[in-house]
C-alpha positions in Angstrom: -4.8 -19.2 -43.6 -5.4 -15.4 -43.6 -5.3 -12.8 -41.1 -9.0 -12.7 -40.6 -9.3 -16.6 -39.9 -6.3 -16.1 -37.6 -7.9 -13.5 -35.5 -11.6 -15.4 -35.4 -9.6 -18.5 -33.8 -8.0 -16.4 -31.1 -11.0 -14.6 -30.3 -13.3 -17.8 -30.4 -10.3 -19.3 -27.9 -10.2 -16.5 -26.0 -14.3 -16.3 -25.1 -14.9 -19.1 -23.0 -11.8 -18.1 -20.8 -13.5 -14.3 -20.4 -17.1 -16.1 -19.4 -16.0 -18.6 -17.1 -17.9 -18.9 -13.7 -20.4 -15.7 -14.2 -23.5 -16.0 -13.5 -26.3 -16.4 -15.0 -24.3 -17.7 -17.7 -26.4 -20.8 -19.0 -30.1 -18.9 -18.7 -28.7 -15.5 -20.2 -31.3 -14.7 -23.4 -28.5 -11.7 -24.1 -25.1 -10.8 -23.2 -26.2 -8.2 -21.4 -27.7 -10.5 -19.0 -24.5 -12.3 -18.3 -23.3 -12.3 -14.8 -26.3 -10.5 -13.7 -28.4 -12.4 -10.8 -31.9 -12.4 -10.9 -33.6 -11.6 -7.8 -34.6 -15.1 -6.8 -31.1 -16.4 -6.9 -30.1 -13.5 -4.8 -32.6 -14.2 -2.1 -31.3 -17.9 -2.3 -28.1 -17.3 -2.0 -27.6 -15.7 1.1 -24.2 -14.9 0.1 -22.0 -13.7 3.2 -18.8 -14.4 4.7 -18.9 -16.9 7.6 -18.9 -14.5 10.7 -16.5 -14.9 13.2 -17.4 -16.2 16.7 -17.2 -14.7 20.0 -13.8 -15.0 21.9 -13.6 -13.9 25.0 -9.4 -12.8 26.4 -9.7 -14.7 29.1 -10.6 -18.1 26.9 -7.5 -17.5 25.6 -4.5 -19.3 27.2 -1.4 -18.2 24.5 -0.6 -16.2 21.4 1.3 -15.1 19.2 1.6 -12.4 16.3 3.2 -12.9 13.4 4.1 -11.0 10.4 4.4 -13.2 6.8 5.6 -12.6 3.1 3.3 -13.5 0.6 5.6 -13.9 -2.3 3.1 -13.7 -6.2 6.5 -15.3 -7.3 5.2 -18.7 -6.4 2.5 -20.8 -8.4 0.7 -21.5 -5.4 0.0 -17.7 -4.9 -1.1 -16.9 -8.6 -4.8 -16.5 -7.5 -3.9 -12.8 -6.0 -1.7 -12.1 -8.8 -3.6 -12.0 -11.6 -5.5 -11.2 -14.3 -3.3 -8.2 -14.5 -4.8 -7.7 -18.0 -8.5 -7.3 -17.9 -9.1 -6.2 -21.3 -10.5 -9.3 -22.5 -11.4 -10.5 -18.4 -15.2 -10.5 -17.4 -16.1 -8.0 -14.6 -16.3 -10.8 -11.8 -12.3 -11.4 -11.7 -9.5 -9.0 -10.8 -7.1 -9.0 -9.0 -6.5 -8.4 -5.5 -4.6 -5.5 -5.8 -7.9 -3.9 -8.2 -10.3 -5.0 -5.5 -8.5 -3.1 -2.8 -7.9 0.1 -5.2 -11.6 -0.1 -6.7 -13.1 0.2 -3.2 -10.5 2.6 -1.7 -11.4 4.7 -4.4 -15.7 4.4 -3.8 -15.3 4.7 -0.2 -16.7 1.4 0.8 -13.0 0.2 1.8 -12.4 3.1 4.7 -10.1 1.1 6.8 -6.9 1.7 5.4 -3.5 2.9 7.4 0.3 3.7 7.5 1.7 0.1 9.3 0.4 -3.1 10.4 -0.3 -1.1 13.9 -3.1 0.5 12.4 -2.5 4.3 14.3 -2.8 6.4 11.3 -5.4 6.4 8.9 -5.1 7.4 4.9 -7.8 8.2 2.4 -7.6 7.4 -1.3 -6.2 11.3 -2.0 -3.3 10.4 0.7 -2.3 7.6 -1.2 -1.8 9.5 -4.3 2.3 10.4 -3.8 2.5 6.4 -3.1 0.3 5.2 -6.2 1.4 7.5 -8.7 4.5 9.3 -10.6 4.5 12.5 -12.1 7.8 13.6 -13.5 8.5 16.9 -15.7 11.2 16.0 -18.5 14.0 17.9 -18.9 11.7 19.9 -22.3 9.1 20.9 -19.8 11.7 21.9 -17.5 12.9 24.3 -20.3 9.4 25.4 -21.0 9.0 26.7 -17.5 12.0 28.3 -17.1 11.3 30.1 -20.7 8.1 31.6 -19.2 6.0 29.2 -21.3 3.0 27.1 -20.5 4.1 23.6 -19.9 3.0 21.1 -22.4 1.5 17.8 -21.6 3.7 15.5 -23.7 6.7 16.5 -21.4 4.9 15.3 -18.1 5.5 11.3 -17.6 3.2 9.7 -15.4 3.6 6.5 -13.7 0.5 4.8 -11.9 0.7 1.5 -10.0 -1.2 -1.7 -11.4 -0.9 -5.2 -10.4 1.5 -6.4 -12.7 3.8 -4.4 -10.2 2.9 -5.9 -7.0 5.8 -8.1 -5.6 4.2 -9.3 -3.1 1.9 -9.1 -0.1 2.1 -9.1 3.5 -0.4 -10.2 6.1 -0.4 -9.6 9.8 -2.4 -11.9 11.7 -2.3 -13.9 15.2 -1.9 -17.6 16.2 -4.0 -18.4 19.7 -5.0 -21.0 22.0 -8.9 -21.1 22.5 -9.5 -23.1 25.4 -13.4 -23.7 24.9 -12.6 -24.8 21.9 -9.6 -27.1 22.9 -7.2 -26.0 19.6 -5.1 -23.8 18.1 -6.2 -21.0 15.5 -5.2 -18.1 13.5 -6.9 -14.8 13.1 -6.0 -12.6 10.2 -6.0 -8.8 11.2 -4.4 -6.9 8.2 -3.2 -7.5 4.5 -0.5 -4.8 2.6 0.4 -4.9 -1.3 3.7 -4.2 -1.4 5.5 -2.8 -4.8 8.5 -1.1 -5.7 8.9 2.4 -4.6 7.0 4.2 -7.7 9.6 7.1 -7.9 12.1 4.0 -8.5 9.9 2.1 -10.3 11.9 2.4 -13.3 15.4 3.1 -12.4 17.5 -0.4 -13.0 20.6 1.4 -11.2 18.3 0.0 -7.6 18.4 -4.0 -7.1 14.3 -5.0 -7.0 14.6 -5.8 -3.4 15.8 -2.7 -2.1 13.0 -0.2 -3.4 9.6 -2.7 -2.2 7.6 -0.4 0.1 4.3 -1.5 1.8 1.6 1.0 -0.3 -0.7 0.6 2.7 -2.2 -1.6 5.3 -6.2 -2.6 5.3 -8.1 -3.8 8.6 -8.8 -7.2 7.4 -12.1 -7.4 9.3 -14.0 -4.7 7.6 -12.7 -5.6 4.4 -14.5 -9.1 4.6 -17.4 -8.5 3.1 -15.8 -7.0 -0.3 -13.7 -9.8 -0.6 -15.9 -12.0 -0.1 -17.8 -10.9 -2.9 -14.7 -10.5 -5.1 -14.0 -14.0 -6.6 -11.1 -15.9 -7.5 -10.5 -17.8 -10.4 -10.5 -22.2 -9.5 -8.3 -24.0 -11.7 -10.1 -27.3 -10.5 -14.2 -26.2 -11.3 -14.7 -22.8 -12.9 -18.2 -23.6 -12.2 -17.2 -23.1 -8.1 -15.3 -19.9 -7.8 -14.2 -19.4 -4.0 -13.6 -15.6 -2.9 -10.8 -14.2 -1.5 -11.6 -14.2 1.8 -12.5 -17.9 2.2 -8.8 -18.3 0.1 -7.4 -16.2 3.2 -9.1 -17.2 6.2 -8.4 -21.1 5.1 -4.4 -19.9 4.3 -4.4 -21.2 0.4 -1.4 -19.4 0.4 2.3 -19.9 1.3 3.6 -17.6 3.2 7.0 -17.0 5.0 7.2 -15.4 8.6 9.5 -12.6 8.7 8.4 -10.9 11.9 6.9 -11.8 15.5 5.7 -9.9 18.3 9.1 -9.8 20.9 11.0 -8.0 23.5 13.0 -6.0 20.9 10.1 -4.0 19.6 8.8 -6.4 17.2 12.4 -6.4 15.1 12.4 -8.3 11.9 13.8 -11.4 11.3 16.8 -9.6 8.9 17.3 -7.2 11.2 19.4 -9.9 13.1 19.6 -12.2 10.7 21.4 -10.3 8.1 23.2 -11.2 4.9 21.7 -15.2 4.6 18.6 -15.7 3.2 19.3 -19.8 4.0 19.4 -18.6 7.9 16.6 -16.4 7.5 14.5 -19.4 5.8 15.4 -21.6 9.1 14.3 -18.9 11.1 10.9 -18.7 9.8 10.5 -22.1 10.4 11.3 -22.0 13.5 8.9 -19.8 14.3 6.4 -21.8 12.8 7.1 -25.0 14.4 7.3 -23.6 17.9 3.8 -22.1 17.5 2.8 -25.9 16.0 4.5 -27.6 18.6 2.7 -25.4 21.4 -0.8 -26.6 20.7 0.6 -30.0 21.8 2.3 -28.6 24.7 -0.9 -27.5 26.0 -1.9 -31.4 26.5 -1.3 -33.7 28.7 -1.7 -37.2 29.2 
C-alpha cells in the first residue's frame, strides 16, 4: 500500500468524526451549507437556555456555598477538555476553555473578574500577562545591550490553549426552597485554571504548585453562549447537549475544596494539610451533610 492510499484512508476516517452533529448536515447541496440553519429551522427552534425561576430570600430556609474542583483528569469530565486540536474539528465543537476565550475576546462575555467574589472586573487586554509569555533569550538580550534592534527569532512566546487547562473550578450554592419543598444548587461562577504561564515550562516546579485560577466568569450572563456552544455526546451525535445544560444538571464530578465558614471562607488544605486521603473525606463530608439536611428539614 502506498503513501497516497495511506493518507485517503485516514482522511476518509477522519471526515465523519469532523461532521458529526452539524446542522443541516443531511439537506446540505454544498459544504458550504453545512452547519448553517436555514431560517425556518431557526424560527422552530426556539433555542434558549431554560430561564431560571423567581426565588424570593425569604422562601429560602438554608444554604450553603461551596467551592469544587473540576479535575479534566477524569473520563467523566472529558466533554470540557477537549477537542484541543481543532484542525481537522468542525466549527460547532471546542472546547470550553475556546468558548470562554473566543467571547472574552468579541466582547459578548463582559462578566469576567479576579476571584470567585466577583469585586474586580478584567477585560480581555488585562488578561494578557496571565494568558500569554513573552521572554527575550539570552541573543536578544545581547542585541539590546549592543545598541541593536532586537530580532524576532530571539523573542519566545508562550500563549495558553486548552491542552493546558488542569482543571476547572466552579462556585455555586446548595439551598432549601420551601415553595418548592427540595433542595437545589445554583451555579454562580466557573474558572479555568492552568499552570502559571511564566512556569509553564520550567520542570524544576511540581505541576501542582504553579495552577493559578486565569479568571472567574459570572455564570449567569455567560448562559446564553454556552448554551449555544455544544458538546460532543458519545451516546447520539445526532443530539448534542450544550454546556450549560451539562452544568446546570452537574454531568460532572467534582470535589468540594472550599465552603462558606467562620474562618473567612479557608480552604479545605488550609487545615487539612499534607493528606490528600483526609482531604478526600473531608469533601465528603461536606457533601453528605448538605444531603442529609434536605432530610432534616422533614418531619413525620
Amino acid at each position: 500500500m502506498n503513501w497516497k492510499n495511506v493518507l485517503l484512508i485516514g482522511a476518509v476516517t477522519i471526515l465523519p468524526a469532523s461532521m458529526m452533529a452539524q446542522a443541516n448536515l443531511l439537506n446540505a447541496k454544498k459544504p458550504e451549507e453545512i452547519g448553517i440553519k436555514t431560517e425556518a429551522q431557526k424560527a422552530l427552534d426556539n433555542d434558549t437556555p431554560l430561564e431560571y425561576g423567581y426565588v424570593d430570600d425569604r422562601d429560602i430556609l438554608w444554604s450553603k456555598t461551596t467551592w469544587e474542583t473540576i479535575d479534566l483528569d477524569e473520563r467523566v469530565n472529558f466533554p470540557m477538555y477537549y477537542p484541543i486540536d481543532t484542525i481537522d474539528i468542525g466549527a460547532d465543537r471546542r472546547s470550553l476553555y475556546d468558548v470562554f476565550i473566543k467571547n472574552i475576546k468579541n466582547g459578548k462575555l463582559q462578566d469576567v473578574y479576579v476571584d470567585s467574589y466577583f469585586t474586580e472586573k478584567r477585560k480581555f487586554s488585562d488578561l494578557q500577562a496571565t494568558l500569554r509569555k513573552v521572554d527575550t533569550t539570552d541573543l536578544g538580550y545581547e542585541q539590546i545591550n549592543a545598541g541593536e534592534e532586537l530580532s524576532r527569532e530571539f523573542v519566545n512566546e508562550r500563549d495558553l490553549t486548552a491542552a493546558d487547562i488542569e482543571e476547572y473550578r466552579i462556585k455555586g450554592m446548595w439551598y432549601f426552597d420551601k415553595r418548592q419543598g427540595e433542595l437545589k444548587y445554583r451555579l454562580l461562577g466557573i474558572a479555568p485554571v492552568a499552570p502559571d504561564v511564566n512556569f509553564i515550562d520550567d520542570d524544576s516546579m511540581a505541576p501542582g504548585e504553579s495552577l493559578v485560577e486565569l479568571f472567574w466568569v459570572w455564570y449567569p450572563s455567560a448562559r446564553q453562549i454556552l448554551h449555544e456552544a455544544k458538546v460532543f455526546n458519545q451516546r447520539n451525535s445526532a443530539q448534542p447537549i450544550s454546556y450549560d445544560a451539562l452544568l446546570n444538571s452537574r454531568r460532572f464530578s467534582g470535589v468540594i475544596y472550599r465552603e462558606d465558614n467562620v474562618h473567612g471562607d479557608r480552604k479545605v488544605n488550609d487545615y487539612i494539610s499534607d493528606n490528600a486521603l483526609f482531604q478526600l473525606l473531608e469533601a465528603k463530608r461536606i457533601k453528605e451533610a448538605i444531603r442529609d439536611r434536605e432530610q432534616d428539614m422533614w418531619s413525620y
